[in-house]
C-alpha positions in Angstrom: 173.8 18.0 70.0 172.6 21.4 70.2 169.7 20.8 72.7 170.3 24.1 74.6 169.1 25.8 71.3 165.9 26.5 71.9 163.9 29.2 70.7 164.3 31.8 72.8 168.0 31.1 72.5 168.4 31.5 68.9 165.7 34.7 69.2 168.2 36.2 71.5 171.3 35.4 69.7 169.3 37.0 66.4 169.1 40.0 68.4 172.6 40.4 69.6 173.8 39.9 66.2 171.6 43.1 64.8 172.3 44.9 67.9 176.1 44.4 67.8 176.0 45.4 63.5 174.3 48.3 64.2 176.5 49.6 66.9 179.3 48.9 64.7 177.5 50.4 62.1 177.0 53.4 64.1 181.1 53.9 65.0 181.7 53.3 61.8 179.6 56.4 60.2 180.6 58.4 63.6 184.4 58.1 62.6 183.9 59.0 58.5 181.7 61.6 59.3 184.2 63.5 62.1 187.5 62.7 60.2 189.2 65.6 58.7 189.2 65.9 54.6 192.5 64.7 52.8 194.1 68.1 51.5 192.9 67.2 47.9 189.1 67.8 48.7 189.6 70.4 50.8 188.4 74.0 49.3 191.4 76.8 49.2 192.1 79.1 51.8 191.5 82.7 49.9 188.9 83.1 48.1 190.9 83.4 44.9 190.6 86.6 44.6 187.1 87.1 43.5 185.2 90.3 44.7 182.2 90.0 46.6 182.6 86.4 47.1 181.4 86.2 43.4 182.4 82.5 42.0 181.7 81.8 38.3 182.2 77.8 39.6 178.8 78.2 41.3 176.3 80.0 39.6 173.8 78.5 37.0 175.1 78.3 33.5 173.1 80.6 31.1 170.6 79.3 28.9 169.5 80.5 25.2 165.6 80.9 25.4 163.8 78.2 23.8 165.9 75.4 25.1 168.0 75.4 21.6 171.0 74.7 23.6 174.3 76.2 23.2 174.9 76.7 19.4 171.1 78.5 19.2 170.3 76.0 16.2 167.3 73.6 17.5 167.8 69.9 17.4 166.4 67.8 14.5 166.0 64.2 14.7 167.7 61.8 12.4 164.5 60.2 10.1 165.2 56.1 9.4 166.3 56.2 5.6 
């Protein structure tokens, strides 16, 4: 039934089928990567008013010394009763 199939045909046909996915594949990351951001991702116009392009949003948060965390009180684990 399928004595046309030999190995070299099925080889080949392997091929085109990884060829053809990764040209797809390829578009595919082409178009999301170049289409423009919907309006709800897309960062504001002014700079909010911040002077010297200072953003709060963007700097590291500060840190008590000691790694105590916020409240300054150090962790203590719960011992099994």
């Amino acid at each position: 039934m399928f004595e046309f199939m030999t190995r070299e045909v099925f080889d080949a046909l392997i091929i085109a089928v990884i060829v053809i996915g990764g040209a797809l594949a390829a578009v595919r990351l082409y178009r999301d990567f170049t289409r423009p951001l919907p309006r709800s991702m897309m960062p504001p116009d002014d700079a909010g008013g911040l002077e010297d392009g200072y953003n709060d949003d963007t700097q590291p948060n500060p840190t008590t010394p000691g790694g105590t965390g916020k409240s300054g009180k150090k962790r203590r684990r719960k011992s099994k009763s």
